[in-house]
C-alpha positions as CSV (number, residue, x, y, z in Angstrom):
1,X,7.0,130.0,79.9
2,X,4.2,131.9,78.4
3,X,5.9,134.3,75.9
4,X,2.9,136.4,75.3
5,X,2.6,136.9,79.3
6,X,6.7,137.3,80.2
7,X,7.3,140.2,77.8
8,X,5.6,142.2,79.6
9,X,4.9,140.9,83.1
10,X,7.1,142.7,85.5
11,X,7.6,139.8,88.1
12,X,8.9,136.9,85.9
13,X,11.5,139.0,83.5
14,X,12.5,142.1,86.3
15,X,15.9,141.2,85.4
16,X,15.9,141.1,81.7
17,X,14.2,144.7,81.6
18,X,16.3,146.3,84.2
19,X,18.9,145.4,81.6
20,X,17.6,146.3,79.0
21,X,16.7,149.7,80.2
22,X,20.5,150.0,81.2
23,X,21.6,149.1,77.8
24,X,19.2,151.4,75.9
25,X,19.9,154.5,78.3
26,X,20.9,157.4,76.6
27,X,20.3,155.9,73.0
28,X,18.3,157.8,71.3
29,X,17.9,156.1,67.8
30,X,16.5,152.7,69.6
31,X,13.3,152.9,68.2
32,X,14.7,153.2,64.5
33,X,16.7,150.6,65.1
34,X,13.8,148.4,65.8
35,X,11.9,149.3,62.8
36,X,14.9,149.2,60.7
37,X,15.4,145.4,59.7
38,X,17.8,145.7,57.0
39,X,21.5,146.5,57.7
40,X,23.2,149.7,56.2
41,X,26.0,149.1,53.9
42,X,28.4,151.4,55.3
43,X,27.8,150.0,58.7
44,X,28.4,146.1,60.3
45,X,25.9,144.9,62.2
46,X,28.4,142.3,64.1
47,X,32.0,142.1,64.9
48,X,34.4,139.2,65.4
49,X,36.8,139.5,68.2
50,X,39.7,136.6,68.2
51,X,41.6,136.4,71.1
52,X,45.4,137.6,71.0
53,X,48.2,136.4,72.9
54,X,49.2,139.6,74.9
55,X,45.0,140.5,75.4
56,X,45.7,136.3,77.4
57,X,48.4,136.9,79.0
58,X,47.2,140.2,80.7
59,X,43.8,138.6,81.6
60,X,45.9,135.4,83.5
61,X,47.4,137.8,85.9
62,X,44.6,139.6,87.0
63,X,42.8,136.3,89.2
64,X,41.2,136.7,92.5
65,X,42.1,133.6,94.5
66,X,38.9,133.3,96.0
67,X,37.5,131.4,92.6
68,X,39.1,128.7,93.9
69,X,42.0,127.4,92.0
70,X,45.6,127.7,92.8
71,X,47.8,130.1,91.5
72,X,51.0,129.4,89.5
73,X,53.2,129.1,91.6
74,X,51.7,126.9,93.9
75,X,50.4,124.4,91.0
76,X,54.6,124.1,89.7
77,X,55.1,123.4,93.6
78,X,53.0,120.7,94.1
79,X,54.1,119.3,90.2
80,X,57.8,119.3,91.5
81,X,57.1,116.6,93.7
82,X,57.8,113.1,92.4
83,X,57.6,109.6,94.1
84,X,60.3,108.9,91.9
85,X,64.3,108.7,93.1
86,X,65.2,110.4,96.4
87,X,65.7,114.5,95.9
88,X,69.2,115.5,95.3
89,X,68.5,118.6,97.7
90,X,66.3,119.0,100.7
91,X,65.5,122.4,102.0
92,X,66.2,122.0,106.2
93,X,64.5,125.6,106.7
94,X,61.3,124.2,105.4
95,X,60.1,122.3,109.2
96,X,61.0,125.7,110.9
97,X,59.2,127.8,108.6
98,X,55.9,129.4,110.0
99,X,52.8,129.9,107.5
100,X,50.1,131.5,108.7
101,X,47.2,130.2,107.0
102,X,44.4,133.0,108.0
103,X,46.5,135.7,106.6
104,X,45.9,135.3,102.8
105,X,42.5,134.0,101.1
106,X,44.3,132.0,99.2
107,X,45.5,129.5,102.1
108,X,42.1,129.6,104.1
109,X,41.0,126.7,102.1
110,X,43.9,124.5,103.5
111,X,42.4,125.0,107.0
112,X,41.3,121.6,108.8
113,X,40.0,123.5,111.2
114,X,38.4,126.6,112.1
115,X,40.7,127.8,114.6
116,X,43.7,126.0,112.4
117,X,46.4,128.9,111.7
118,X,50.3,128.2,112.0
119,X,51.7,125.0,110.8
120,X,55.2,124.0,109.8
121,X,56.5,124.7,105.6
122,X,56.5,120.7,105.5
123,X,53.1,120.6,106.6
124,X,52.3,123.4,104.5
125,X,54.0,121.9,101.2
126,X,51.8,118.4,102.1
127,X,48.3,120.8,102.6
128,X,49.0,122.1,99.0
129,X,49.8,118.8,97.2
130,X,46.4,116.9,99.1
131,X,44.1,120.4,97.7
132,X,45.6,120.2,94.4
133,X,45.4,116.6,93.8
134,X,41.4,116.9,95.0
135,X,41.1,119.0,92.1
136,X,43.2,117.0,89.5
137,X,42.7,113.6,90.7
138,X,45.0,110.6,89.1
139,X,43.5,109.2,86.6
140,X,42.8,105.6,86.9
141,X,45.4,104.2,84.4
142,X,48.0,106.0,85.6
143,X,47.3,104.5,89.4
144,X,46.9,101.1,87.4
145,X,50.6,101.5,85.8
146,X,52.2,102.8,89.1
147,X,50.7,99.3,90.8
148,X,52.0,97.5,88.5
149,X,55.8,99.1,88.7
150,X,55.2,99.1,92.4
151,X,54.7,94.9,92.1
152,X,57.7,94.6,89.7
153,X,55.2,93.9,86.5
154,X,55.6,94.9,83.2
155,X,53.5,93.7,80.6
156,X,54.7,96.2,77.5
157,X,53.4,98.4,76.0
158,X,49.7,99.0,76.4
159,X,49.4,96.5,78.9
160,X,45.7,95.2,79.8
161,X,44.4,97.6,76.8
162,X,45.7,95.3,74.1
163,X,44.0,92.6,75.5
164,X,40.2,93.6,75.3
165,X,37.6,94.8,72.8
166,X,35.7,96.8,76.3
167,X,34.7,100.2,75.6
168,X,37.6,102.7,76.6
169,X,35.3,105.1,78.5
170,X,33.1,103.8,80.8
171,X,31.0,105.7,83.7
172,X,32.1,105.8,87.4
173,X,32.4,102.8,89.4
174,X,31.3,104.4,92.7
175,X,27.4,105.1,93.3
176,X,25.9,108.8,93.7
177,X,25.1,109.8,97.0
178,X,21.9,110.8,97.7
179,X,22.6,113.0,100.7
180,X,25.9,114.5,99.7
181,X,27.8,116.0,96.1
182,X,31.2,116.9,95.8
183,X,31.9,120.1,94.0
184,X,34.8,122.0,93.5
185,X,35.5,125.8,92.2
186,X,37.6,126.1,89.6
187,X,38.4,129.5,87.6
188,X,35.5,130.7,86.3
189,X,34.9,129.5,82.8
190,X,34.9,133.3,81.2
191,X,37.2,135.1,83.7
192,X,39.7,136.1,80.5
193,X,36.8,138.2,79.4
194,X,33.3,138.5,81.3
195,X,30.3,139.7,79.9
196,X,29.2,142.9,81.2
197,X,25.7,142.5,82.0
198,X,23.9,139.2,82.9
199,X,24.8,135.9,81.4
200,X,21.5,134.5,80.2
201,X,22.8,131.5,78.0
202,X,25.5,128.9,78.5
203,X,26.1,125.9,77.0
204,X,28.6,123.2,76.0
205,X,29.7,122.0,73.0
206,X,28.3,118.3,73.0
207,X,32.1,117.1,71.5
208,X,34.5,119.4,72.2
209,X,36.1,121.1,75.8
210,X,33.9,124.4,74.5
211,X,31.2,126.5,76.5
212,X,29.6,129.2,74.8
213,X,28.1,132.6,77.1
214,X,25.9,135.2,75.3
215,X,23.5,137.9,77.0
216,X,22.4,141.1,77.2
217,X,25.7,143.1,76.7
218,X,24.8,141.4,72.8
219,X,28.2,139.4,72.5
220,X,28.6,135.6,72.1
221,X,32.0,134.3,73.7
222,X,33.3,130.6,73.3
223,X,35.8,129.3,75.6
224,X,37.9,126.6,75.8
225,X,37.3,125.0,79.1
226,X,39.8,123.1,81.0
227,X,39.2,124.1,84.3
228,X,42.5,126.1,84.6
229,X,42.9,128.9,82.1
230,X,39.7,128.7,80.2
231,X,41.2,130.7,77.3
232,X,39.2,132.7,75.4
233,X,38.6,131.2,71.0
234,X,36.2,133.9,70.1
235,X,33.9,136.8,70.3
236,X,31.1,138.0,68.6
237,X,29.5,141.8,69.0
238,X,25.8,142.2,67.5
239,X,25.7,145.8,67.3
240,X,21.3,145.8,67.3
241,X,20.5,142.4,69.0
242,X,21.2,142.1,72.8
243,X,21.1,138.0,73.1
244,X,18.4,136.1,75.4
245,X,18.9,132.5,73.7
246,X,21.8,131.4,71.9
247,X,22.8,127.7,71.5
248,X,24.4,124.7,69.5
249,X,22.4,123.2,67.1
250,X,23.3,120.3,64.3
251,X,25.7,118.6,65.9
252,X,28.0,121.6,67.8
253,X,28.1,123.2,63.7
254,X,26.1,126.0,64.6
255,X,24.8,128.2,66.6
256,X,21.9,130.1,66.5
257,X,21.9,133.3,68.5
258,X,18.4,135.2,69.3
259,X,16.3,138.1,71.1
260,X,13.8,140.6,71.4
261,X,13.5,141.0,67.9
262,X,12.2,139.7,64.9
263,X,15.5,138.3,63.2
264,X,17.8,136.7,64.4
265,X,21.7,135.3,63.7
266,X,23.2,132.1,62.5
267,X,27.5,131.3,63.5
268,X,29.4,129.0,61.6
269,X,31.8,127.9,64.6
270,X,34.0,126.2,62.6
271,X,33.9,128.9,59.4
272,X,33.6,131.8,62.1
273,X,30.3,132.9,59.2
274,X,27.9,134.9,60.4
275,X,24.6,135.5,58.7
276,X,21.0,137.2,59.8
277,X,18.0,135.8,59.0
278,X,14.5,138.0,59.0
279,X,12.6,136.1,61.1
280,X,10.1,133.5,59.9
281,X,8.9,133.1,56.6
282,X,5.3,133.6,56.3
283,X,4.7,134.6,60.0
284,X,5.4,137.9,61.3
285,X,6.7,138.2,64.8
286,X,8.2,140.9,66.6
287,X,10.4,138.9,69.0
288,X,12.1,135.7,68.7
289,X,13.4,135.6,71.9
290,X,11.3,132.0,72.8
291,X,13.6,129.6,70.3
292,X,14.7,126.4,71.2
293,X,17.6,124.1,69.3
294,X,18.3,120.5,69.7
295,X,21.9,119.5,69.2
296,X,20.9,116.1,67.3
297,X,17.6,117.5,65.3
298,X,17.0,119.1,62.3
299,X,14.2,121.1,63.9
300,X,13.9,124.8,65.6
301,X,11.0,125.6,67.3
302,X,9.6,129.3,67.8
303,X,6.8,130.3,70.6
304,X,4.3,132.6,69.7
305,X,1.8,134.4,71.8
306,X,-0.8,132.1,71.9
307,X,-0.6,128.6,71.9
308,X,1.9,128.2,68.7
309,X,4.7,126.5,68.3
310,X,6.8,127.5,64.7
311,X,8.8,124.5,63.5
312,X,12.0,126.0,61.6
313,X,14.5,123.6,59.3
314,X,17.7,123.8,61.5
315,X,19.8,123.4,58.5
316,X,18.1,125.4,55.9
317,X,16.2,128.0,58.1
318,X,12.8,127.6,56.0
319,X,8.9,127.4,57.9
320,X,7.7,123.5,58.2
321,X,4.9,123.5,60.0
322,X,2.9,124.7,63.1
323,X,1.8,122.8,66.1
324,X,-1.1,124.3,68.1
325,X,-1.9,123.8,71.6
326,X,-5.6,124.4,73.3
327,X,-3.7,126.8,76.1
328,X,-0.8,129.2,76.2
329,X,2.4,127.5,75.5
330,X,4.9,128.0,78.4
331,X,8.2,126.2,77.8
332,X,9.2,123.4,75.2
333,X,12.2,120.6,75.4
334,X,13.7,118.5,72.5
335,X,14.3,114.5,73.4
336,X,17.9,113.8,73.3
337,X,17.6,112.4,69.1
338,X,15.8,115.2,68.2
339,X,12.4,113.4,66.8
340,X,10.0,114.5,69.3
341,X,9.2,118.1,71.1
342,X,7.0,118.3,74.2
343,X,5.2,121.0,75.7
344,X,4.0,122.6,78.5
345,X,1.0,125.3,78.4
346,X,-0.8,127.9,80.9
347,X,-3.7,125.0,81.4
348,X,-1.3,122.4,83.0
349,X,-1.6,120.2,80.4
350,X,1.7,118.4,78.7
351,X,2.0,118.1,74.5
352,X,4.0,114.9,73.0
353,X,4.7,115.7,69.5
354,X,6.2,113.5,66.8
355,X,8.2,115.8,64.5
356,X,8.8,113.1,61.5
357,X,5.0,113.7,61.3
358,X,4.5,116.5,62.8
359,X,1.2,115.6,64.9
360,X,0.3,115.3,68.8
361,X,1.0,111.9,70.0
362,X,-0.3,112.3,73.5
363,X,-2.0,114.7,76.1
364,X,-2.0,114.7,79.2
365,X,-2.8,116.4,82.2
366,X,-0.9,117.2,85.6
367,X,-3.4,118.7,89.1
368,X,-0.7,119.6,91.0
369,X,1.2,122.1,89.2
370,X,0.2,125.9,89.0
371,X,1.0,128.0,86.5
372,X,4.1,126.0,84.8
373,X,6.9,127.6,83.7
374,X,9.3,125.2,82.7
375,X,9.8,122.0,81.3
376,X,13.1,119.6,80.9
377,X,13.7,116.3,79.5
378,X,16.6,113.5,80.7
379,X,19.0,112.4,78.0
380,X,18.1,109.3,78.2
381,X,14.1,109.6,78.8
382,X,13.6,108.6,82.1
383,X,12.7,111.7,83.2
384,X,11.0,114.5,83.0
385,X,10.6,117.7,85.3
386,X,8.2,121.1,85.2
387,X,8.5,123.9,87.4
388,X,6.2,126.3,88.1
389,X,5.8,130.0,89.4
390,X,5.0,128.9,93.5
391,X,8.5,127.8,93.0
392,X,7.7,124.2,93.0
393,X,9.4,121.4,91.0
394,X,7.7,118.7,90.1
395,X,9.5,115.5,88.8
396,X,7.9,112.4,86.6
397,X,8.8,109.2,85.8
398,X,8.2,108.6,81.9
399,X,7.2,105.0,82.5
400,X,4.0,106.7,84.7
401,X,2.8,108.4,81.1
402,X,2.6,105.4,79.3
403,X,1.3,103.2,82.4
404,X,-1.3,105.9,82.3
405,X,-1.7,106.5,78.4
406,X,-2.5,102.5,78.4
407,X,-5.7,102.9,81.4
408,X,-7.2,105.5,79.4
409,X,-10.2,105.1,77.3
410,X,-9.5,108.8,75.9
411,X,-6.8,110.7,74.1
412,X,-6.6,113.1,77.8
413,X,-5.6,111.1,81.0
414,X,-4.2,112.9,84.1
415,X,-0.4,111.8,85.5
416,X,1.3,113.0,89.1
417,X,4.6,113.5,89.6
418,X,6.9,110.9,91.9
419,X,8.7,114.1,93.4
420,X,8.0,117.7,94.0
421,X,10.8,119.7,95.2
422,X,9.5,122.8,97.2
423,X,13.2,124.1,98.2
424,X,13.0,127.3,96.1
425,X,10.5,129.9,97.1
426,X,10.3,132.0,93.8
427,X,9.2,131.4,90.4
428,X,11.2,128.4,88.7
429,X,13.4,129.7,85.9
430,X,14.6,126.5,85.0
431,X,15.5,122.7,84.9
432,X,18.6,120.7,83.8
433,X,19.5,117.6,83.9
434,X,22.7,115.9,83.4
435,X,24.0,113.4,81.1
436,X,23.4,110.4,83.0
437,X,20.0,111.4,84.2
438,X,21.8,111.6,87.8
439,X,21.7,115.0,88.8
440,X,18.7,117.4,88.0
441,X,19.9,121.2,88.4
442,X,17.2,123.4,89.0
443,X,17.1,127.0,89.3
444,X,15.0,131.0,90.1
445,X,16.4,134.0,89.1
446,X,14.3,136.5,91.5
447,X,16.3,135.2,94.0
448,X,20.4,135.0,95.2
449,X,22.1,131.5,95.3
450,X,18.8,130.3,94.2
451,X,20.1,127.2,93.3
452,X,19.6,123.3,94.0
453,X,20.9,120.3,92.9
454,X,18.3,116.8,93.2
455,X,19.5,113.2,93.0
456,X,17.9,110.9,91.2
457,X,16.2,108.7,91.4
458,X,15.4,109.4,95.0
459,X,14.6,113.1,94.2
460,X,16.2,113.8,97.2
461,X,18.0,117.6,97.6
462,X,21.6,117.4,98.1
463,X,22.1,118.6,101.6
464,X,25.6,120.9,101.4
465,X,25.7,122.4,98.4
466,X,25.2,125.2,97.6
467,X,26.4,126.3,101.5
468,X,26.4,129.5,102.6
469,X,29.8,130.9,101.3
470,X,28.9,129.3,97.9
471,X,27.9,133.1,96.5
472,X,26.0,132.3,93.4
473,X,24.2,135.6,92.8
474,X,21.3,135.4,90.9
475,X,21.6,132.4,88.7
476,X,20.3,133.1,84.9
477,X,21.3,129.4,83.8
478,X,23.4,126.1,84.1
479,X,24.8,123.7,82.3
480,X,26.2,120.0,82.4
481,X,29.5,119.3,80.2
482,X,28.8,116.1,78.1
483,X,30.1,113.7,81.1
484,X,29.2,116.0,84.0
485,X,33.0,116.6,85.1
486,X,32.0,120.0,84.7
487,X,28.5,122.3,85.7
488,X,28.9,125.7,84.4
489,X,26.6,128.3,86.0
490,X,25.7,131.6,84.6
491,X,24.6,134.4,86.9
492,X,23.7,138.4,86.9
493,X,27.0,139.3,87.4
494,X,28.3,138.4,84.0
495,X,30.5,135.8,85.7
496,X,30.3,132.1,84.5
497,X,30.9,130.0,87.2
498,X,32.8,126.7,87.2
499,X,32.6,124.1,89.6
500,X,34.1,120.8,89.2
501,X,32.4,117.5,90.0
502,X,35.3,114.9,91.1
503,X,32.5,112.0,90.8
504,X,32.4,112.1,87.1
505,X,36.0,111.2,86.0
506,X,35.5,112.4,82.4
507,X,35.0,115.8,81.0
C-alpha cells in the first residue's frame, strides 16, 4: 500500500482515523506528546499486565454461547461417556425427557433440521457427543490403538512407532476440496480480555500454541490458544503509541510493535523486556506505521513516502541499507527464509530483492492490476498474490516469473496472473496464505464479512463459507496457525475470532 497516499487518503484508512479520532477525544496534550520523543522519568511509558487467577476465572463465566463452543457442563457430559465396561447406573427418565432445542441458542446448533425442535434426553445426550466430537476429533493413534484392542492385538508398548524411522507428523491424508471447507467456531481466541477498539494485528507464534492481538486501544495481548479457554499470558499498555503493526520476528523471540509515530517498541516475550527505539538512524520519519518482520530473517523493512524501502538489523535494530523503487511502494512480503523481499509499487510493477546483497534481482510488470495494494507470498514459493483497490485479487504462479524472466532480452518483462478473484467489491486490505500453500485468505476492511477463502491451486472460492450467519464484521486481519488447525480473524469489534479447520489434524 502506498504509505505516503493512505495517511491521509480518507477512503483506504476510514477506519484507522475514525479510531483514532475516538482515542484522542478530549486529550488535550496530543500534540505534545507527538513532539515529545523522550519519556519522562517520573512517568512509564508502558505497562505490563499478567494475567491473575481470579481476573480468569471471572472472564470464563461470562461466555455467550453463540461463539460456538460448548459450555462446561455439556463438554463433562459428553466426556463421561466411555465405550468401556457397561454403566453401573442408567438413568430410565432420560428416553421420556423432552428438550426443546429452539429454546436456548446454545442447542440450535444440534438441529438436523430447520423445523427439528423436541427430541428424546437419549437422543439429546447422542446430538451432544456427535457436535463435540466434530470439534475434538480422535486423533488418529488413538483410533489406531482402539482397533487394535478391538482385534485382540497387543504389540507393547509403542507399538508400530518403535518400528520406523518415518517422520511423526505428517500432513492430512485426505485431499482439499475445492468447492467446499469445513470450519468450525470455537471461543474466540481473546474473549478473557478483548481489545477495545479494532484489532489491526494478529499473529501466531510460529512454535508455540501463542497468538498475539495489538491495535488501536495501544495494548499488545498474547494468548495461549487451545481452542477452549484461550487464557490470557500477558498484556502490554503503551501509554503514547496506539499499535497498527506488531509482529514476531527472530524466530517467535521478539516482537516488534509499531504506529503512527516515529519510534517504535521492541518485547522480549520470553524476558517480558520492553525497550523503545527512536526511529531510524540517519533517516527521519514521522511514522513507522509501514514495518514489516520476517520470523526467519534478520531484516526489518520500513516504507517511506516515496519509493523507499529502510532495511533495519532485526536483532540489533541499526540502518543497513536502502532499496529504491522507480514508483511508490505499496506493500512488501518476506519469503518464508527470510533472504529475499519483494515489492509491489503505484506503477504495477513487482521488485525481487536479494537481501544478502542487497540489490534488485528482477522486475517485472503486471497489466491487469490497478492500483495494487497488497502483496503475499506462499511459504513454500509457489505462489504469490496482489490485490488491488477495484477489489480484485490477482493470483501468480512463481514458475510463470521465471518462464518469463528466461524469454526476455531485458531486465523488464510483463507476467499475468493464472487467477483473479473478483468476489470482493472494495479495496483489498489483504492476502494470507496458509502453511501448506492450500488456502489463500483474502480480505477488505470497508466492508462487513468481507472475507473469502480460495483453494489452491484451482483458485477456485470456497462456496459456503463465510455464510450468512457467519457475522465477521469488518475484518482488519487473519491469520493461519503454523499447521492451519486454526485461522484466527481479527475484526473492528475488538473480537478475535476462532474458527477451527478439522482438515488440518495438527495445531
Amino acid at each position: 500500500m502506498d504509505p505516503g497516499s493512505e495517511a491521509s487518503d480518507p477512503e483506504t484508512d476510514a477506519e484507522v482515523d475514525s479510531a483514532s479520532d475516538e482515542e484522542d477525544e478530549g486529550n488535550d496534550d496530543e500534540e505534545e506528546e507527538e513532539e515529545d520523543d523522550e519519556p519522562s522519568k517520573d512517568d512509564s511509558l508502558f505497562f505490563v499486565d499478567t494475567v491473575r487467577d481470579e481476573d480468569m476465572a471471572h472472564s470464563e463465566s461470562d461466555f455467550d454461547a453463540e461463539e460456538g463452543s460448548e459450555s462446561e457442563e455439556e463438554v463433562l457430559e459428553q466426556e463421561g461417556e466411555s465405550t468401556g465396561p457397561k454403566a453401573a447406573w442408567v438413568d430410565d427418565d432420560m428416553q421420556s425427557a423432552q428438550v426443546a432445542l429452539k429454546a436456548q441458542s446454545r442447542s440450535r446448533k444440534l438441529r438436523e433440521t430447520q423445523s427439528d425442535n423436541l427430541v428424546s434426553g437419549d437422543i439429546y445426550e447422542e446430538r451432544l457427543r456427535q457436535q463435540f466430537q466434530k470439534i475434538h476429533a480422535v486423533p488418529q493413534w488413538a483410533a489406531d490403538a482402539q482397533a487394535s484392542h478391538d482385534l485382540g492385538e497387543d504389540d507393547g508398548i509403542g507399538g508400530d512407532l518403535l518400528k520406523t524411522t518415518k517422520s511423526l507428523l505428517s500432513k492430512s491424508s485426505t485431499v482439499l476440496q475445492p468447492t467446499r471447507i469445513d470450519t468450525v467456531r470455537v471461543r474466540n481466541a481473546n474473549h478473557v480480555a478483548p481489545s477495545q477498539s479494532a484489532v489491526l494485528s494478529i499473529q501466531f507464534h510460529p512454535t508455540s500454541n501463542v497468538l498475539l492481538t495489538a491495535g488501536l486501544d495501544k495494548t499488545l495481548r498474547l494468548f495461549e490458544v487451545d481452542g477452549k479457554e484461550n487464557h490470557k499470558i500477558q498484556s502490554i499498555y503503551f501509554k503514547d503509541l496506539s499499535v497498527t503493526t506488531a509482529q514476531f520476528i527472530r524466530g517467535g523471540q521478539e516482537v516488534v510493535v509499531s504506529g503512527r509515530r516515529g519510534y517504535y517498541y521492541s518485547v522480549d516475550v520470553e524476558q517480558g523486556s520492553v525497550n523503545r527505539i527512536n526511529g531510524i538512524p540517519g533517516h527521519k520519519m514521522p511514522s513507522l506505521e509501514f514495518m514489516r518482520g520476517n520470523i526467519n530473517g534478520d531484516r526489518l523493512a520500513v516504507m517511506s513516502n516515496g519509493g523507499q524501502i529502510h532495511l533495519l538489523s532485526a536483532r540489533t535494530k541499526q540502518f543497513i541499507h536502502t532499496l529504491p523503487m522507480n514508483g511508490v511502494v505499496r506493500d512488501i512480503s518476506f519469503t518464508a527464509d527470510g533472504n529475499y523481499l519483494w515489492s509491489t509499487g503505484l506503477d504495477n510493477e513487482v521488485y525481487q530483492w536479494d537481501l544478502r546483497q542487497n540489490r534488485c534481482l528482477s522486475r517485472w510488470h503486471d497489466s491487469t492490476a490497478f492500483r495494487p495494494t497488497c502483496l503475499g507470498l506462499s511459504q513454500d514459493g509457489s505462489y504469490y498474490a496482489s490485490g488491488d483497490n477495484s477489489g480484485v485479487v490477482n493470483i501468480y504462479d512463481t514458475n510463470s516469473v521465471i518462464a518469463g524472466q528466461a524469454a526476455s532480452d531485458s531486465s523488464m518483462f510483463n507476467v499475468k496472473p493464472f487467477k483473479s478473484v473478483n468476489n470482493l467489491t472494495t479495496s483489498i486490505r489483504g492476502v494470507k496464505f496458509n502453511h501448506s500453500s492450500e488456502i489463500l485468505g483474502i480480505f477488505s476492511r470497508h466492508k462487513a464479512d468481507q472475507l473469502k477463502l480460495v483453494h489452491l491451486p484451482t483458485g477456485s472460492v470456497f462456496a459456503n463459507w463465510p455464510s450468512m450467519s457467519s457475522h465477521l464484521g469488518n475484518v482488519q486481519c487473519i491469520d493461519f496457525s503454523p499447521q492451519s488447525g486454526f485461522m484466527a480473524v481479527g475484526n473492528d469489534s475488538g473480537k478475535a475470532l476462532l474458527y477451527r479447520l478439522p482438515h488440518y489434524q495438527g495445531y
